[in-house]
Each structure stands twice: as structure tokens, then as C-alpha cells.
C-alpha positions as CSV (number, residue, x, y, z in Angstrom):
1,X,-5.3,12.7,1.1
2,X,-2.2,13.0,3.3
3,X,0.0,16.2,3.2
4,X,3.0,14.1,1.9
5,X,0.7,12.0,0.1
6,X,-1.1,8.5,0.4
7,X,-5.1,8.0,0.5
8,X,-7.7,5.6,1.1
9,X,-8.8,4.5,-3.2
10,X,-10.5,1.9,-4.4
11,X,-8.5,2.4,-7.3
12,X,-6.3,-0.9,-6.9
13,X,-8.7,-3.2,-6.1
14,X,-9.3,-4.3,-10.0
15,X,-5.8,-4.9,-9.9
16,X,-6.1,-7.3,-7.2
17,X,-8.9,-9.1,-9.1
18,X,-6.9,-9.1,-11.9
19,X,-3.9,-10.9,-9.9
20,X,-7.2,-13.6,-9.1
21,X,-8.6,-14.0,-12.3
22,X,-5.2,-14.1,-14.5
23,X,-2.7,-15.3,-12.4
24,X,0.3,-13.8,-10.8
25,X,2.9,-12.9,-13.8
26,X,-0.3,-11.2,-15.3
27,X,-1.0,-9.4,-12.6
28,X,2.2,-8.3,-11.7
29,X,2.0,-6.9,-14.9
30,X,-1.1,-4.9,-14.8
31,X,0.0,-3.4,-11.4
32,X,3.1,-2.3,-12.7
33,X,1.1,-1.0,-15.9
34,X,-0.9,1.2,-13.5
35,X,1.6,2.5,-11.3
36,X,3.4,4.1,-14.8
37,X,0.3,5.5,-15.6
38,X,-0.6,7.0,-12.2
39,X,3.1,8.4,-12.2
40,X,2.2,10.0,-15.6
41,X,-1.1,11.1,-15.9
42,X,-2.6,11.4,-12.4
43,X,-0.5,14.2,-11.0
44,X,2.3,12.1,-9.2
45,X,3.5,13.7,-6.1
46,X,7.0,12.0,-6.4
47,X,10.0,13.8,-5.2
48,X,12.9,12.3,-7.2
49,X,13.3,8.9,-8.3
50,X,13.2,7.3,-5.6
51,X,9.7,8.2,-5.3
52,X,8.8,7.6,-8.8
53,X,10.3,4.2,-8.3
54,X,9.2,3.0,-4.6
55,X,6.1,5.1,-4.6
56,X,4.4,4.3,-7.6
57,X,6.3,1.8,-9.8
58,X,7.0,-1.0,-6.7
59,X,3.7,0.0,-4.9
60,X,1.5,-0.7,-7.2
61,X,3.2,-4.1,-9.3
62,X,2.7,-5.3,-5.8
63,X,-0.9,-5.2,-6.3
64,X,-0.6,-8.1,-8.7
65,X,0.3,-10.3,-5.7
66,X,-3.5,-10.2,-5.5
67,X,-3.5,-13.3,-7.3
68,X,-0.5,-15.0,-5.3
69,X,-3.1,-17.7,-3.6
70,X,-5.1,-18.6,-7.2
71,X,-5.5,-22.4,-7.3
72,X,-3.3,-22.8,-4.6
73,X,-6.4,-22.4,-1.6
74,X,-9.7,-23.7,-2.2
75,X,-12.0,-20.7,-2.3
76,X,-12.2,-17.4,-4.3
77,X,-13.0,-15.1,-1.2
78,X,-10.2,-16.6,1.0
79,X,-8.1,-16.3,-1.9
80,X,-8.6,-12.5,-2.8
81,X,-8.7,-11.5,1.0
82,X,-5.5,-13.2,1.7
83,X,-4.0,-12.3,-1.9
84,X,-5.2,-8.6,-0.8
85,X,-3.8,-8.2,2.3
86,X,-0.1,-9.9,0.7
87,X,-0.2,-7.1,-1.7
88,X,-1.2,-4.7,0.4
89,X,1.3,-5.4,2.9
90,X,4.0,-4.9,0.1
91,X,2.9,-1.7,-0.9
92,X,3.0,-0.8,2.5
93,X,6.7,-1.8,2.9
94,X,7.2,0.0,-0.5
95,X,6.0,2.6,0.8
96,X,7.8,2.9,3.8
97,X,11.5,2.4,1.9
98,X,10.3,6.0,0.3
99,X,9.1,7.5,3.3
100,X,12.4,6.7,5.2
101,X,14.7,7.7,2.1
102,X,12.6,10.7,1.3
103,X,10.6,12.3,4.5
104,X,12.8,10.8,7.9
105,X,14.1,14.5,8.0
106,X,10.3,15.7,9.0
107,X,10.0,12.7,11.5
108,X,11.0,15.2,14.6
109,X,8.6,17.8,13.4
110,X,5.9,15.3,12.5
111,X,6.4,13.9,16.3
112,X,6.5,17.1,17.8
113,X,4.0,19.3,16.2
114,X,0.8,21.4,18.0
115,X,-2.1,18.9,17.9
116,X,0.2,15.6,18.2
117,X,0.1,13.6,21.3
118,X,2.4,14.4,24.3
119,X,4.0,11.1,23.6
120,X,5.3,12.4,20.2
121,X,7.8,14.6,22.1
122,X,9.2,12.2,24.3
123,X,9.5,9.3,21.1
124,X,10.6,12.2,19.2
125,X,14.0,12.7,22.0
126,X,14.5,9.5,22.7
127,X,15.0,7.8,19.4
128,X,18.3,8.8,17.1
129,X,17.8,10.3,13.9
130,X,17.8,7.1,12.2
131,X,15.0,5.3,14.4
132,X,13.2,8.2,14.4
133,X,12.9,8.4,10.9
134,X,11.8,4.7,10.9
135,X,8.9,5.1,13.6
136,X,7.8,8.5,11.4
137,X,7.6,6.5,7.9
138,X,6.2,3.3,9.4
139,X,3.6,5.9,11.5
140,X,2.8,8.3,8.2
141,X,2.1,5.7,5.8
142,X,0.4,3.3,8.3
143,X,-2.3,6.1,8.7
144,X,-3.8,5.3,5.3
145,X,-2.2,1.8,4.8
146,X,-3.3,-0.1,7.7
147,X,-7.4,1.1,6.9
148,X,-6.6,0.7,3.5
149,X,-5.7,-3.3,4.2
150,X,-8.7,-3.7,5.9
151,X,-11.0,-1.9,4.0
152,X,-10.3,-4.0,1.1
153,X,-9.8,-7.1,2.8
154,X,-13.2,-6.9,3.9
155,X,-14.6,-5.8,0.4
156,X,-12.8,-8.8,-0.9
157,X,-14.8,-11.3,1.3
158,X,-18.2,-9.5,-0.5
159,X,-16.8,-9.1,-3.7
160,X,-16.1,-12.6,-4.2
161,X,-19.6,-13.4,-3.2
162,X,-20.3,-12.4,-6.3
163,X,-21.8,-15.0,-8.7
164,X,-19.5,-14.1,-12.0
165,X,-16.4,-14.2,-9.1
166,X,-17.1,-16.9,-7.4
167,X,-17.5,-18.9,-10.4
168,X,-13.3,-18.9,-10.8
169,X,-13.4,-21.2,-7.7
């Protein structure tokens, strides 16, 4: 877990199957479902509505754009992995709407902090404010979006070798 939040889960990943197995309105659905019930019962680290709506209502209906390839490619495991990383990518532009709205004001400490790169510094004085605060969101959220995309892309390709998955082909 991330000081500001966001964390490697498996948590979504039935919600991208769900997307697969019941289509896109369904899984839109479901995703949206999930996110109101993370923001509820899980402890939601959401500072204002903004977050509550980017950070967990968006992000996770995205995850019904799992199923946004069903019947339209031939193959279940090209289907999920493709449907994954679509929804996946979404959550990660979600994510980084709330991180520039919310956090940019941290992006020159973030860049500048003991421990960060040398580089930090110098990105850090020669962006303005508002790039800045770009780079930091896209930068923060990509450390546990971008493995997150490709951890699960990858479990898609094994998961839908799977005999009761593959079977929706």
C-alpha cells in the first residue's frame, strides 16, 4: 500500500471475469457495485468527493470493460487479457484525474524528497506547477498501476486456460 493510497489486489479480477462471462452493461454494473462498497465498507482513503467519485466509483465500473471484447474476438484468453488491460488502463486514467485534482500540490516534495533520484530535483524545477503535478500523478499511480496491468494481464492468459472459462469461447 502506497502512502496516498493504491495497491497491487487481486481483488478486481472477478470483476473483469464478470465483464467476460456477462457482457459489458453487466459488468459495468458489477464494477460500479464494488467500488460503492469498497468506498463504504473497506475503509476508503478518499479525500473529498472527488476521490470518492474518481477513486472508487469511476475506477472500479471501469473494471466492467473487462468484458468489452466478449464475442467480438475469437478466444476467451485474448479476450480477458485484452478486456483487462482496457479496463485497467481506465482505472488508471481514473486514477490519475484524482491524483492531479487532489495530490499535484505534493508533486514538488514527492520529486524532491531524501531517497528520490537526483533527477527528481531537476524535473521537479523545470516543469511549472501544473506539469509538475501531471508527471507526479501519472508517476504515483503508475507505481502500482502499471504492475498491476501486467500482473493481471498475465493471470488472464492462465486463468482462461481454465476448462469451465474456456468453455465461454
Amino acid at each position: 500500500v502506497l502512502p496516498n493510497g493504491g495497491s497491487l489486489t487481486p481483488a478486481m479480477f472477478p470483476i473483469l471475469l464478470y465483464g467476460l462471462r456477462w457482457g459489458l452493461p453487466r459488468g459495468l454494473i458489477a464494477g460500479f457495485v464494488f467500488g460503492l462498497l469498497q468506498l463504504i465498507f473497506d475503509g476508503a482513503y478518499a479525500w473529498g468527493w472527488q476521490s470518492m467519485l474518481l477513486d472508487y466509483l469511476v475506477a472500479f465500473t471501469v473494471l466492467g470493460l473487462g468484458g468489452i471484447f466478449r464475442n467480438k474476438i475469437a478466444g476467451t484468453g485474448l479476450s480477458l487479457m485484452l478486456g483487462s488491460i482496457v479496463a485497467l488502463s481506465a482505472r488508471y486514467v481514473a486514477h490519475i484525474l484524482s491524483g492531479y485534482i487532489l495530490f499535484s500540490g505534493w508533486a514538488e516534495w514527492f520529486f524532491t524528497q531524501d531517497g528520490f533520484p537526483a533527477w527528481g530535483a531537476g524535473l521537479a524545477a523545470s516543469l511549472s506547477p501544473t506539469a509538475l503535478g501531471w508527471v507526479y500523478s501519472v508517476v504515483y499511480n503508475g507505481m502500482y498501476m502499471i504492475p498491476e496491468i501486467v500482473i493481471t494481464a498475465v493471470a488472464a492468459a492462465f486463468v482462461s486456460a481454465i476448462p469451465q472459462i474456456k468453455k465461454y469461447d
